[in-house]
Biopython code that builds the backbone (N, CA, C, O; Angstrom):
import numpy as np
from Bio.PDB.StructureBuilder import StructureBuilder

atoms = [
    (1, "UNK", "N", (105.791, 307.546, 250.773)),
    (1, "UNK", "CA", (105.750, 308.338, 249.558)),
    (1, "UNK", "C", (104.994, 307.551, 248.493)),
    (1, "UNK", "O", (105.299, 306.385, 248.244)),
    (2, "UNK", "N", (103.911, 308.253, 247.802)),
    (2, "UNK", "CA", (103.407, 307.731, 246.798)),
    (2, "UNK", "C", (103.968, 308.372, 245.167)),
    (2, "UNK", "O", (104.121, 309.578, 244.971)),
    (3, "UNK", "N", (104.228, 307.267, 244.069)),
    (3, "UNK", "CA", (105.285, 307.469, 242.947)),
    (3, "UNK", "C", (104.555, 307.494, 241.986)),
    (3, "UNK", "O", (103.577, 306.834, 242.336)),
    (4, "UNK", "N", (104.343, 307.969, 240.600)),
    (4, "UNK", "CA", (103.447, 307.278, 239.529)),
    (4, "UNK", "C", (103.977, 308.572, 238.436)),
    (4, "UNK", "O", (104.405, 309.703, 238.668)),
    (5, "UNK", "N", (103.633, 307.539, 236.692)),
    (5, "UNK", "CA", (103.748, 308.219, 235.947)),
    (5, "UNK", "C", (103.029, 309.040, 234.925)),
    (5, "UNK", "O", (101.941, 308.559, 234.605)),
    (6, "UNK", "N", (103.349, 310.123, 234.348)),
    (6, "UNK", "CA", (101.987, 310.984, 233.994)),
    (6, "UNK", "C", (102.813, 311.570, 232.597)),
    (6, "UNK", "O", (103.921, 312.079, 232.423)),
    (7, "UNK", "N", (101.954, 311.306, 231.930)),
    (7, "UNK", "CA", (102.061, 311.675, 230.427)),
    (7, "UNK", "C", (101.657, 313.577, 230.323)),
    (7, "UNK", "O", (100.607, 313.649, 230.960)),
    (8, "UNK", "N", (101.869, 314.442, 230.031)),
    (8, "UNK", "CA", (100.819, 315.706, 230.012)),
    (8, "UNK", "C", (100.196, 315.513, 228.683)),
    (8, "UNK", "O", (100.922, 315.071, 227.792)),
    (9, "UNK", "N", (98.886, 315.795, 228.403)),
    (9, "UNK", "CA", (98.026, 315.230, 228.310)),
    (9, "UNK", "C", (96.905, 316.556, 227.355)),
    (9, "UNK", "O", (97.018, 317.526, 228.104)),
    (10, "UNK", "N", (96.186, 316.904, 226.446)),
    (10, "UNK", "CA", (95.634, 318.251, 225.830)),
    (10, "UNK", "C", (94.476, 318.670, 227.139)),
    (10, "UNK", "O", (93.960, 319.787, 227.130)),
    (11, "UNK", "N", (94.184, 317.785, 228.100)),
    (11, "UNK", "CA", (93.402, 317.867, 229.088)),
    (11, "UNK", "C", (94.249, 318.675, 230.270)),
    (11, "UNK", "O", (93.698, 319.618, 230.839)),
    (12, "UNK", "N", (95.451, 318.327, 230.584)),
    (12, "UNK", "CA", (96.198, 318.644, 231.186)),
    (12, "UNK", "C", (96.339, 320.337, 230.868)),
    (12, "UNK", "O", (96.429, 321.256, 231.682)),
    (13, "UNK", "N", (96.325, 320.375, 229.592)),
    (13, "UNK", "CA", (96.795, 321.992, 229.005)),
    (13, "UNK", "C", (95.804, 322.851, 228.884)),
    (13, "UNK", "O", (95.934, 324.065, 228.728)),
    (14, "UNK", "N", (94.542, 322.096, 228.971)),
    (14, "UNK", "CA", (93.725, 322.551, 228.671)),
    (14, "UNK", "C", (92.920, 323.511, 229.866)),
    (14, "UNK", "O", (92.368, 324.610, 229.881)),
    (15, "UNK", "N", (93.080, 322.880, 230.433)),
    (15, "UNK", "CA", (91.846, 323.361, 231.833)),
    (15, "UNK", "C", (92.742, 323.681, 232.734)),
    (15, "UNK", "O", (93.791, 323.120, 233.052)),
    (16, "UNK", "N", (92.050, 324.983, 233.257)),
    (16, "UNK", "CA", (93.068, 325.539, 234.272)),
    (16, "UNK", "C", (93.382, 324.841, 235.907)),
    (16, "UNK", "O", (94.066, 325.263, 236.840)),
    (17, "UNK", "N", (92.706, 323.837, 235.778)),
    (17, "UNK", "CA", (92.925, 323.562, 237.156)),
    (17, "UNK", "C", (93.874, 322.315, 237.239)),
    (17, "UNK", "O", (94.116, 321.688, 238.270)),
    (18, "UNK", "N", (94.482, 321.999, 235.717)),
    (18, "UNK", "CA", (95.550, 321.305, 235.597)),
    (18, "UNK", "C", (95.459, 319.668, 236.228)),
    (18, "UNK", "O", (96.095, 319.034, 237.070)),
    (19, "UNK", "N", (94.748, 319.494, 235.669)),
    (19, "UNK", "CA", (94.159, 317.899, 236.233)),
    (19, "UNK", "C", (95.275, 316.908, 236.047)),
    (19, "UNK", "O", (95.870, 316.837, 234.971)),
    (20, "UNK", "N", (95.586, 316.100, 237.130)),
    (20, "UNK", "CA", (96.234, 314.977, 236.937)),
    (20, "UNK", "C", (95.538, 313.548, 238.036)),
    (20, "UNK", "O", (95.687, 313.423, 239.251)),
    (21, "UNK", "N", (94.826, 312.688, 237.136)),
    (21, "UNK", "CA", (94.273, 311.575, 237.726)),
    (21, "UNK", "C", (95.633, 310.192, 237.818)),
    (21, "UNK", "O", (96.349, 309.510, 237.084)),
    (22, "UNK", "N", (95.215, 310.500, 239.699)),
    (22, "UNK", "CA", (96.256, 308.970, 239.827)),
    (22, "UNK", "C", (95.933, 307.791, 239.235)),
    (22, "UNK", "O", (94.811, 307.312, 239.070)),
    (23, "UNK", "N", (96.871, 307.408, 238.964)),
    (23, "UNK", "CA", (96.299, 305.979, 238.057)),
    (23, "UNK", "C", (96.273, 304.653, 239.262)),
    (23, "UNK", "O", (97.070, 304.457, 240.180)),
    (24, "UNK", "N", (95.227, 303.974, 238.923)),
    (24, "UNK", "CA", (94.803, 302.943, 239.897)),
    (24, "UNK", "C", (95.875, 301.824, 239.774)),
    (24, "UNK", "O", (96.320, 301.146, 240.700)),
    (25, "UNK", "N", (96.228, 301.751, 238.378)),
    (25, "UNK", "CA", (97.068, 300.567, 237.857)),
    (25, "UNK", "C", (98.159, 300.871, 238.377)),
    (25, "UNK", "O", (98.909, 299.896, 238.427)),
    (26, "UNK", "N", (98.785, 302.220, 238.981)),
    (26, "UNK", "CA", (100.029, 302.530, 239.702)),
    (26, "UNK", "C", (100.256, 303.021, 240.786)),
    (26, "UNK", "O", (101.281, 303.627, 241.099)),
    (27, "UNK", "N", (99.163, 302.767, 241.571)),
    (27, "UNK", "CA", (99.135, 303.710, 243.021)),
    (27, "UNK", "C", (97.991, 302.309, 243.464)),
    (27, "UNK", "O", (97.148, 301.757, 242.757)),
    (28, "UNK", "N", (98.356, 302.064, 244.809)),
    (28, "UNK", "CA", (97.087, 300.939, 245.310)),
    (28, "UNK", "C", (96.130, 302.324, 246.027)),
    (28, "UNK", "O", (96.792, 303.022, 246.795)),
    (29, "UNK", "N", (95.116, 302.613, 245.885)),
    (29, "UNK", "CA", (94.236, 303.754, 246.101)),
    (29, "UNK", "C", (94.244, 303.313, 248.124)),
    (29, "UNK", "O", (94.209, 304.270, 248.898)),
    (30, "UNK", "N", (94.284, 302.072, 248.618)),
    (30, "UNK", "CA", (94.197, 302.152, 249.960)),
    (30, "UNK", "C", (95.542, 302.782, 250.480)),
    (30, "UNK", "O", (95.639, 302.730, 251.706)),
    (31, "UNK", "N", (96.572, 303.349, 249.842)),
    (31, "UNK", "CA", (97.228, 303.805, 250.642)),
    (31, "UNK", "C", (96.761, 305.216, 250.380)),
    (31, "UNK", "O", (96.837, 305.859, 251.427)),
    (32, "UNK", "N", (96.542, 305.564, 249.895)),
    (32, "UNK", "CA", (95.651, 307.063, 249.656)),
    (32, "UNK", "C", (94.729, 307.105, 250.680)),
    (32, "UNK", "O", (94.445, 308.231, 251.089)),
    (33, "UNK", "N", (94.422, 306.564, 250.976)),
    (33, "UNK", "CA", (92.783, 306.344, 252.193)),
    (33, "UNK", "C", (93.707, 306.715, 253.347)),
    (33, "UNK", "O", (93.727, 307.797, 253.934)),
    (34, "UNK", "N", (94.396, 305.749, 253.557)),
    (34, "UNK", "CA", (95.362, 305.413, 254.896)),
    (34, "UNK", "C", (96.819, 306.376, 255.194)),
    (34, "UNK", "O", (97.427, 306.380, 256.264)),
    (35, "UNK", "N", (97.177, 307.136, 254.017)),
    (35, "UNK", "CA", (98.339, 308.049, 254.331)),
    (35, "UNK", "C", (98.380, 309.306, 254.979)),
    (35, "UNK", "O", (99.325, 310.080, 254.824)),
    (36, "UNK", "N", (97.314, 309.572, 255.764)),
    (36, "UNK", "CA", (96.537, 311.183, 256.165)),
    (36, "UNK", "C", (97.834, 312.055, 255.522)),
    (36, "UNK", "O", (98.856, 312.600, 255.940)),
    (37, "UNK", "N", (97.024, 311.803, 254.031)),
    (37, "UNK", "CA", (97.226, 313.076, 253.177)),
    (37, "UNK", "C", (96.370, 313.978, 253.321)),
    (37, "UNK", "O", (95.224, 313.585, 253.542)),
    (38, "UNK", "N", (96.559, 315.139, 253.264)),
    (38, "UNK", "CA", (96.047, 316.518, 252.734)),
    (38, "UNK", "C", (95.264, 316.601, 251.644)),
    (38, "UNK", "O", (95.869, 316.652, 250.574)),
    (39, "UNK", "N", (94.462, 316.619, 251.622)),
    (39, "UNK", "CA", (93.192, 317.009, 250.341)),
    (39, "UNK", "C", (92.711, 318.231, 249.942)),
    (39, "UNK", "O", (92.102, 318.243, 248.873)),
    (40, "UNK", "N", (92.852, 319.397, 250.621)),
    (40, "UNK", "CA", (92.935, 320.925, 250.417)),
    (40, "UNK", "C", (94.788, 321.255, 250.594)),
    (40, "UNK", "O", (95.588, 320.396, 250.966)),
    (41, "UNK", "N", (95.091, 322.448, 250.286)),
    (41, "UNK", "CA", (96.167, 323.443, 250.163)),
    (41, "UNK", "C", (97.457, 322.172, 250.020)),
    (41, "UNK", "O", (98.177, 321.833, 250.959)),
    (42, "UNK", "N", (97.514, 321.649, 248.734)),
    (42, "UNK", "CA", (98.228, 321.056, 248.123)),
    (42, "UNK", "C", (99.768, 321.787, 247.437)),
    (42, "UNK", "O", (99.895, 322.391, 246.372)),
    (43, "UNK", "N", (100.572, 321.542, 248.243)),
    (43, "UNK", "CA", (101.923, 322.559, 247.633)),
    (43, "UNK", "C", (102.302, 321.736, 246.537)),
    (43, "UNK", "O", (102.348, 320.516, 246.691)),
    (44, "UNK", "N", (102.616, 322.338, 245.302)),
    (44, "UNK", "CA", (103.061, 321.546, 244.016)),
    (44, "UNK", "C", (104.132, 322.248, 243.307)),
    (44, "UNK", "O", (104.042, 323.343, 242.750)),
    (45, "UNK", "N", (105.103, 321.526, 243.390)),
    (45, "UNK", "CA", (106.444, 321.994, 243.053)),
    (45, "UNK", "C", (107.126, 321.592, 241.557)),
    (45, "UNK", "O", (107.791, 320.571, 241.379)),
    (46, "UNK", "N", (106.831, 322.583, 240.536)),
    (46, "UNK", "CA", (106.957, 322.433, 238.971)),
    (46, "UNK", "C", (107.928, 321.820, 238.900)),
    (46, "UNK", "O", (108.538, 321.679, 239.960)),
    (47, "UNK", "N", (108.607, 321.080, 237.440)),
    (47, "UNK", "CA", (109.906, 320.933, 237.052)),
    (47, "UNK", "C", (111.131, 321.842, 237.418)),
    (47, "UNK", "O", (112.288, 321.631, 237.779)),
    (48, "UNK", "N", (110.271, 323.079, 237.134)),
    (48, "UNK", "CA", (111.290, 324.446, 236.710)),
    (48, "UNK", "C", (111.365, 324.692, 238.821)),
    (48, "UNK", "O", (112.171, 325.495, 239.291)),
    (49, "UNK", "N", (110.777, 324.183, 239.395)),
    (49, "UNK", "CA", (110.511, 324.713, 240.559)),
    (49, "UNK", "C", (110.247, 325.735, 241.391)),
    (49, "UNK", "O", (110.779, 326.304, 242.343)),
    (50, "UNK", "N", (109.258, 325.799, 240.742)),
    (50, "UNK", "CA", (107.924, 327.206, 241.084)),
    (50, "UNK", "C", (107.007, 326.357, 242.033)),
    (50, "UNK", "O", (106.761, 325.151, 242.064)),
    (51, "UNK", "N", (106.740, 327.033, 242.520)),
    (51, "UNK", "CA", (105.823, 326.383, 243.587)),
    (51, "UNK", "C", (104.432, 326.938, 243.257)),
    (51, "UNK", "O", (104.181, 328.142, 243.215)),
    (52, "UNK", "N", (103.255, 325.624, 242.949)),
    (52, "UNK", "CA", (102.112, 326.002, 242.703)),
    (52, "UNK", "C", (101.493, 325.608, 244.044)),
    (52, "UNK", "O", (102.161, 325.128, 244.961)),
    (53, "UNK", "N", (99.696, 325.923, 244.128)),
    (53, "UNK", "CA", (99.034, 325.372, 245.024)),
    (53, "UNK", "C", (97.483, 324.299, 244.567)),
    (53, "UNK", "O", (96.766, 324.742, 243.669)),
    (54, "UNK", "N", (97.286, 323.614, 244.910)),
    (54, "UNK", "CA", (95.941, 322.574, 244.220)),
    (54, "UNK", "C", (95.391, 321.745, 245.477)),
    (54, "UNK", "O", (95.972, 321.922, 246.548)),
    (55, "UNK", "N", (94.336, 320.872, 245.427)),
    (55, "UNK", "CA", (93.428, 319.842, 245.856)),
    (55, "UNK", "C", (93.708, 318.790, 245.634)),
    (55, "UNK", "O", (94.409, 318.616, 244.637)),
    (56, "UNK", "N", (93.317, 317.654, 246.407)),
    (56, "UNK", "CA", (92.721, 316.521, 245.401)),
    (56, "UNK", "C", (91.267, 316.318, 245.767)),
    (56, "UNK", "O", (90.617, 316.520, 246.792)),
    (57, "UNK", "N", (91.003, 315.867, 244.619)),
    (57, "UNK", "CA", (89.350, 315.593, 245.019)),
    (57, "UNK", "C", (89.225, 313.816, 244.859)),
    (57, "UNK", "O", (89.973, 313.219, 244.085)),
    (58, "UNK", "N", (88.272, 313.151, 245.627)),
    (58, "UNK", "CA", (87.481, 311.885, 245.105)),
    (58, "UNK", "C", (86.521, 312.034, 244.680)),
    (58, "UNK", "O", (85.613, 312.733, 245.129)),
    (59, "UNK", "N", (86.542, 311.137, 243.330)),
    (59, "UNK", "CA", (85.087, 310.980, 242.726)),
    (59, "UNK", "C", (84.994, 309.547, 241.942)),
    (59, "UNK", "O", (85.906, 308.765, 241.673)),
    (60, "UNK", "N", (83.469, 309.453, 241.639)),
    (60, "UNK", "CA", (83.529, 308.775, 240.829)),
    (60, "UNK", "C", (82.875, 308.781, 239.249)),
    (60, "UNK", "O", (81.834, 309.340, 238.906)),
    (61, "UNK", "N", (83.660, 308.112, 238.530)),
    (61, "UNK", "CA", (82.564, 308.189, 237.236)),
    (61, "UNK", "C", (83.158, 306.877, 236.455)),
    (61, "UNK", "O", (84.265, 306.350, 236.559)),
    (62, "UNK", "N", (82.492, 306.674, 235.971)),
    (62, "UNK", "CA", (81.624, 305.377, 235.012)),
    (62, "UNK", "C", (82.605, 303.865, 234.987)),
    (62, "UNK", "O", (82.024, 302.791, 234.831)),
    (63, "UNK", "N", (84.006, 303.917, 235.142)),
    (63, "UNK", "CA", (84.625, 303.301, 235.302)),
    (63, "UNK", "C", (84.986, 303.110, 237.130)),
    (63, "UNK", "O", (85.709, 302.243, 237.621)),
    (64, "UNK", "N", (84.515, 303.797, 237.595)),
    (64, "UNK", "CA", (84.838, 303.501, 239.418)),
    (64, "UNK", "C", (85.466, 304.773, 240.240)),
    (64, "UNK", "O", (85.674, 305.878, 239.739)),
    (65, "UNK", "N", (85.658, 304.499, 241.241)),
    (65, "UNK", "CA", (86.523, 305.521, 241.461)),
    (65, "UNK", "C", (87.735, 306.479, 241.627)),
    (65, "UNK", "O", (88.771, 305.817, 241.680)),
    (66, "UNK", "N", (87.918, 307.596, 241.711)),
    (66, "UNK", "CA", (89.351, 307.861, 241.282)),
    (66, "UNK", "C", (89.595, 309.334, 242.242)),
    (66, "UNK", "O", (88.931, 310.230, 242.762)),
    (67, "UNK", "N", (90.942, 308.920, 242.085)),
    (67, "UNK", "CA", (91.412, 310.501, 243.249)),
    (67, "UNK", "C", (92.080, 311.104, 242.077)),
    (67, "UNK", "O", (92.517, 310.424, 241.149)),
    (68, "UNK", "N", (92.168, 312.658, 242.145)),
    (68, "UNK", "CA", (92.142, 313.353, 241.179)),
    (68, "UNK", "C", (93.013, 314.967, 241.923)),
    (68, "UNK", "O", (92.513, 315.720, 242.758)),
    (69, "UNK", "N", (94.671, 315.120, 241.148)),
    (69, "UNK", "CA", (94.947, 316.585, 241.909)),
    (69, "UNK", "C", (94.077, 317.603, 240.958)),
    (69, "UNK", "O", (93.603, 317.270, 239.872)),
    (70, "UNK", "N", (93.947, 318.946, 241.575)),
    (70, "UNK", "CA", (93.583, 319.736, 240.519)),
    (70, "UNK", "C", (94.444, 321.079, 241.229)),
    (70, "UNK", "O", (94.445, 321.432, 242.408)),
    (71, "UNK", "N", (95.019, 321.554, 240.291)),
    (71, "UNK", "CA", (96.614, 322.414, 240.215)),
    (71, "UNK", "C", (95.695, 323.599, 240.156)),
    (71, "UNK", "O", (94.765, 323.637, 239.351)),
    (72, "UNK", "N", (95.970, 324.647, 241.074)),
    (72, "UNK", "CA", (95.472, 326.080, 240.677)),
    (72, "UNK", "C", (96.098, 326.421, 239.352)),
    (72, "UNK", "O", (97.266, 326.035, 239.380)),
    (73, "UNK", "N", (95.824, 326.939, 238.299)),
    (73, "UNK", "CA", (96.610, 327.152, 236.950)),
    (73, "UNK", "C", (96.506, 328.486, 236.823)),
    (73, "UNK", "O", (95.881, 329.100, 237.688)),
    (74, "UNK", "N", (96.993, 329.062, 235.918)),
    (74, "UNK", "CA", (96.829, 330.111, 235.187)),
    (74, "UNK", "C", (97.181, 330.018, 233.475)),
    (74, "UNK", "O", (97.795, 329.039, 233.050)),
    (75, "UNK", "N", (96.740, 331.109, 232.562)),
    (75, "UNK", "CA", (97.178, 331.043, 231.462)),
    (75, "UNK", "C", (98.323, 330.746, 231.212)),
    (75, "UNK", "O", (98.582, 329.742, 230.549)),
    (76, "UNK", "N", (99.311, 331.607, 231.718)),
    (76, "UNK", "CA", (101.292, 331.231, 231.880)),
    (76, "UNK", "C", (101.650, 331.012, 232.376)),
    (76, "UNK", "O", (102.675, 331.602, 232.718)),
    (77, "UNK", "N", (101.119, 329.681, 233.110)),
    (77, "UNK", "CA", (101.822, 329.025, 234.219)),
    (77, "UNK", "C", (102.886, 328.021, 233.677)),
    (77, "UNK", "O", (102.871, 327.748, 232.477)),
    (78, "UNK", "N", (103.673, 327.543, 234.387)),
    (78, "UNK", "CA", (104.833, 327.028, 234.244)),
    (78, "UNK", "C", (104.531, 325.885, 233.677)),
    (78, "UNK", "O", (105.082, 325.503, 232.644)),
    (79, "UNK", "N", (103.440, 325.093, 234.423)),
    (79, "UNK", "CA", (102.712, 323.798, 233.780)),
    (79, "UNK", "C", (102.088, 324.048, 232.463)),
    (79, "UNK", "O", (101.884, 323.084, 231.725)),
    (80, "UNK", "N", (101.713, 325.437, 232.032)),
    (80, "UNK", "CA", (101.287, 325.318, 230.293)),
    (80, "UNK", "C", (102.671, 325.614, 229.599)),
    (80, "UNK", "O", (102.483, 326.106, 228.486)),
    (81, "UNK", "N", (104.064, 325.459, 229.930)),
    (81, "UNK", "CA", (104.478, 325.372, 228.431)),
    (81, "UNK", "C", (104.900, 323.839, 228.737)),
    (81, "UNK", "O", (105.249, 323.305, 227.684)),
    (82, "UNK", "N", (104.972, 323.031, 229.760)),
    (82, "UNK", "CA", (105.035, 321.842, 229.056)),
    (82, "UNK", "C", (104.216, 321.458, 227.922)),
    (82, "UNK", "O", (103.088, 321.850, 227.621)),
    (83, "UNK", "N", (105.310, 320.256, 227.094)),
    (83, "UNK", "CA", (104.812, 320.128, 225.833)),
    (83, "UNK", "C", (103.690, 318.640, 225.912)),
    (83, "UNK", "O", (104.239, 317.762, 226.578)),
    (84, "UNK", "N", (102.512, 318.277, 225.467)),
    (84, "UNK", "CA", (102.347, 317.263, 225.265)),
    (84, "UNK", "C", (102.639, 316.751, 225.036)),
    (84, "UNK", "O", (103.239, 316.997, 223.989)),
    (85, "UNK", "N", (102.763, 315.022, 225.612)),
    (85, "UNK", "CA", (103.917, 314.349, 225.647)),
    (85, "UNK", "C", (104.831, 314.072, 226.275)),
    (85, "UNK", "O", (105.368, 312.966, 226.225)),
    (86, "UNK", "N", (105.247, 315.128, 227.084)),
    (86, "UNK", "CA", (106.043, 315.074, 228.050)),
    (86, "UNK", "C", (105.845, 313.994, 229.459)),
    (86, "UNK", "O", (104.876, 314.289, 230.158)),
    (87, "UNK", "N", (106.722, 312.712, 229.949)),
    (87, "UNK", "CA", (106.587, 312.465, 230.639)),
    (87, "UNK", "C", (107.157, 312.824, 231.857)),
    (87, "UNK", "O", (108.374, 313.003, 231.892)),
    (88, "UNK", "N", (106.403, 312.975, 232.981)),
    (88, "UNK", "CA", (106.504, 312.965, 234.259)),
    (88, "UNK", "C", (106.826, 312.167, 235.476)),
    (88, "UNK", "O", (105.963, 311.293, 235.549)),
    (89, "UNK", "N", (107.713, 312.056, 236.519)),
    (89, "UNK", "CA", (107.143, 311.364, 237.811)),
    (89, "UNK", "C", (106.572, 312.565, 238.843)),
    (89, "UNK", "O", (106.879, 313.730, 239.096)),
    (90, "UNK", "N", (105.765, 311.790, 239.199)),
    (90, "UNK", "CA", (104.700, 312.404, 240.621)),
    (90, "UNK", "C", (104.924, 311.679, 241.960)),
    (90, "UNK", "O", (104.462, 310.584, 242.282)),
    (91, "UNK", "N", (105.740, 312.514, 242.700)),
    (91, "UNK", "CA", (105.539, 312.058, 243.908)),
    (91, "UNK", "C", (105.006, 312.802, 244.937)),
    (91, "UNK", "O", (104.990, 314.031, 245.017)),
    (92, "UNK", "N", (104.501, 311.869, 245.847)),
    (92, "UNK", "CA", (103.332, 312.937, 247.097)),
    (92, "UNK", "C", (103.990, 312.336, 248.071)),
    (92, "UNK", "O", (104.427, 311.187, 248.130)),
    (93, "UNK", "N", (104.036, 313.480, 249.071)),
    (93, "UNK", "CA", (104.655, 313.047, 250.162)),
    (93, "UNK", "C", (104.357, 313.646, 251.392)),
    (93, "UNK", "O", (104.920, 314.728, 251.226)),
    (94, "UNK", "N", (103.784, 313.705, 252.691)),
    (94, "UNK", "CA", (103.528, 314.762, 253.468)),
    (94, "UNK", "C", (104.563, 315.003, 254.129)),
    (94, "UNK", "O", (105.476, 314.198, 254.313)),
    (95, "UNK", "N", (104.509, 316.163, 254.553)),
    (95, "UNK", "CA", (105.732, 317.102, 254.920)),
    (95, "UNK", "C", (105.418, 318.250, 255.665)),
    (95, "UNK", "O", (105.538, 319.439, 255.372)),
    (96, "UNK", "N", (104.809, 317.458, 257.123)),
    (96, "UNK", "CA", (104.875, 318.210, 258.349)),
    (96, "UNK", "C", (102.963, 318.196, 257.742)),
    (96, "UNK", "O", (102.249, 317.338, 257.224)),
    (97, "UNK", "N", (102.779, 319.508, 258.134)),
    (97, "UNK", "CA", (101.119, 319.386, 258.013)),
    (97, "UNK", "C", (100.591, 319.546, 256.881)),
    (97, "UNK", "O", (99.379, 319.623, 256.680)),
    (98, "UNK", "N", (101.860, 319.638, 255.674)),
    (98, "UNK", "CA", (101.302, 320.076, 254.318)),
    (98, "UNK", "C", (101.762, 318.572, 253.596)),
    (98, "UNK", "O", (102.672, 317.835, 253.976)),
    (99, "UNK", "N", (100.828, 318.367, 252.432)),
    (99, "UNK", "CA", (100.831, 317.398, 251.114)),
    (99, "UNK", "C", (101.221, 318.219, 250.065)),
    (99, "UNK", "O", (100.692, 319.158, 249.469)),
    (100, "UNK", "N", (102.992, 317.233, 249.937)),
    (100, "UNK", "CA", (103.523, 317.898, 248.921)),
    (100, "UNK", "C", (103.888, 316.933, 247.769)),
    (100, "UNK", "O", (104.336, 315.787, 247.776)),
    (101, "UNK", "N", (103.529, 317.823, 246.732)),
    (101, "UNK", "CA", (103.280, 317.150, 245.371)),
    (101, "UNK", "C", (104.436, 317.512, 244.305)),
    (101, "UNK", "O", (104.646, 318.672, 243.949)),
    (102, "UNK", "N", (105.073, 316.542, 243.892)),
    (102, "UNK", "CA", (106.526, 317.024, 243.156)),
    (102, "UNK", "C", (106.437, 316.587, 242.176)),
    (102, "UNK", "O", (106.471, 315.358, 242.125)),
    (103, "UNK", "N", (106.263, 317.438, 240.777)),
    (103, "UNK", "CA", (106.688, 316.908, 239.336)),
    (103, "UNK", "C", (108.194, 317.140, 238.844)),
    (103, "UNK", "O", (108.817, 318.192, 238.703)),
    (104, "UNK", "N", (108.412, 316.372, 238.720)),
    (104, "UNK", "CA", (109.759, 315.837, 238.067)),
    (104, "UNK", "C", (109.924, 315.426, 236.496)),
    (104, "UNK", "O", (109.652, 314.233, 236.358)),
    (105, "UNK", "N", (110.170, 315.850, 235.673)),
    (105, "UNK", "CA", (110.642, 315.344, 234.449)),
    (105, "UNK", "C", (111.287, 313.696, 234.725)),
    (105, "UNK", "O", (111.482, 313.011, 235.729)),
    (106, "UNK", "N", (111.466, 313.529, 233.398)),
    (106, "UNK", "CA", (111.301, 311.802, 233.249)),
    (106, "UNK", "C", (112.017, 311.797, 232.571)),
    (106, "UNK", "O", (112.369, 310.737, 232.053)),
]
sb = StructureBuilder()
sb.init_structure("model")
sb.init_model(0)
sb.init_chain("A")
sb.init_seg("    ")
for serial, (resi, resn, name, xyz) in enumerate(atoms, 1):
    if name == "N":
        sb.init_residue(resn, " ", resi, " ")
    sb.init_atom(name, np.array(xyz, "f"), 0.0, 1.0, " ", f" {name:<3s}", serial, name[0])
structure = sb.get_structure()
């Protein structure tokens, strides 16, 4: 299981695809390489526990590289009334053939 913490963020609220970048300083990125996680049809399970669906993508930009979920969103999704500010734990975990992604209040 991979653990880490996530602030929500005006980026977070902003864009519908609900971005949350793992942080390097809290995740060693080789176990990401090495955990045959799922990188398409990402199950993501809200606070309130709604079940969303998302990606992760790799990329890089200017500081190096970074793995990145991106949350299918909508306007009233469960993830826009969190408040900015709000902290999170994120855990990923696979679970059978699916990568499942759990936000948890903090």
């Amino acid at each position: 299981m991979i653990r880490f913490r996530f602030t929500v963020n005006s980026s977070f609220l902003n864009y519908l695809h609900r971005p949350i970048t793992i942080p390097r300083r809290q995740v060693d990125y080789h176990d990401l390489d090495t955990g045959n996680f799922e990188r398409d049809d990402l199950r993501v399970i809200c606070p309130n526990g709604e079940i969303m669906s998302g990606n992760m993508v790799y990329s890089t930009a200017g500081y190096g590289p970074y793995y990145q979920f991106r949350i299918e969103g909508a306007q009233n999704d469960p993830l826009s009334r969190l408040p900015v500010g709000q902290a999170l734990i994120v855990e990923m975990e696979k679970v059978g053939d699916v990568t499942e992604i759990r936000l948890i209040e903090a």
